[in-house]
N, C-alpha and C positions, 0 to 999 in steps of 0.2 A: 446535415444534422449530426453531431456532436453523441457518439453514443458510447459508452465504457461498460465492457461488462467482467465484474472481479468472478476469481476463482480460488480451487486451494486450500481453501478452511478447511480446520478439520476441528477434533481431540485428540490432546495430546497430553502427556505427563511434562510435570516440570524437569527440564534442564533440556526436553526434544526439542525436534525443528518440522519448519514446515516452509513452503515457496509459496507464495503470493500470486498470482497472476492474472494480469488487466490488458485485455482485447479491446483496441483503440479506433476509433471510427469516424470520421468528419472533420480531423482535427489535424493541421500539418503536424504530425509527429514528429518528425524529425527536428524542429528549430525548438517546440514546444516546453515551459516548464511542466514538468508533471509531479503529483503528490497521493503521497497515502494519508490516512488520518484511520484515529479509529475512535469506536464508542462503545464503553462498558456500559454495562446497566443501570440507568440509572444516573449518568453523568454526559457531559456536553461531550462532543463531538472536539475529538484531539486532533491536533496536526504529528507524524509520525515522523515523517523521511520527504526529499523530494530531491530531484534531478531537474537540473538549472538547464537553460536552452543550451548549453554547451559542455552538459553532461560531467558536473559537479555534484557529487552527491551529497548533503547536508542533512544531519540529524538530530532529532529531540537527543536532550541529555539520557533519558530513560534508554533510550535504545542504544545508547553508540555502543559499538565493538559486537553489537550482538545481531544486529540489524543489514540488510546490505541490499541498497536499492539501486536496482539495472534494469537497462532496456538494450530490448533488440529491434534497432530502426528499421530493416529488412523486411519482421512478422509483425511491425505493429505493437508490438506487446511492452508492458512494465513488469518488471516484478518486483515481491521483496523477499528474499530470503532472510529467514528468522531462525537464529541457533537460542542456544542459551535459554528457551522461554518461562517463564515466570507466569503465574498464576495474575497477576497483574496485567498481563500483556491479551487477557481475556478482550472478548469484544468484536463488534463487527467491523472489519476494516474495511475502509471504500478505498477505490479510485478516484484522483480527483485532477480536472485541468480546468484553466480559466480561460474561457474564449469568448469575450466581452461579459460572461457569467459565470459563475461556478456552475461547474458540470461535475453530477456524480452518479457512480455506476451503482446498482443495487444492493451493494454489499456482499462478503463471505465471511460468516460466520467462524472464530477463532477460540478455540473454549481449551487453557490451560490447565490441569487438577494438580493440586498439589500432595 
């Protein structure tokens, strides 16, 4: 059973940082693509970042250079470290892996002020 649970959200002021992190369960993690997405209030559900089964990290336009998405095969774990942040970058971000279905964790909550 396939189960992700995010961590990390917080509040922050524009231009802070904050780390992401997704505790990973059911799922061969190690060969596995993994993604973050996120969803502001009010709008569909984004694709952010992900890590390709051989640990190429690839980015929405919005995030690059500010964004940085790693995992530690060892603990299980994704993260994504987020510098630079923008009142846009509000929203709940999930974990997400495809394992014959999308699978996603409950969300943690990411709230910008500017």
């Amino acid at each position: 059973q396939v189960q992700l649970v995010e961590s990390g959200g917080g509040f922050v002021q524009t231009g802070g940082s904050l780390r992401l992190a997704c505790s990973a369960s059911g799922v061969d993690f190690n060969i596995k693509s993994m993604a973050w997405f996120r969803q502001a209030p009010g709008k569909q559900r984004e694709w952010v970042a992900r890590i390709t089964n051989n640990d190429t990290p690839i980015y929405d336009s919005s995030v690059t250079g500010r964004f940085t998405i790693f995992r530690d095969k060892a603990k299980r774990m994704l993260y994504l470290h987020m510098k630079d942040l923008l009142p846009e970058d509000t929203g709940v971000y999930y974990c997400n892996v495809n394992e014959s279905r999308n699978y996603w964790g409950q969300g943690t909550q990411v709230t910008v002020s500017s």
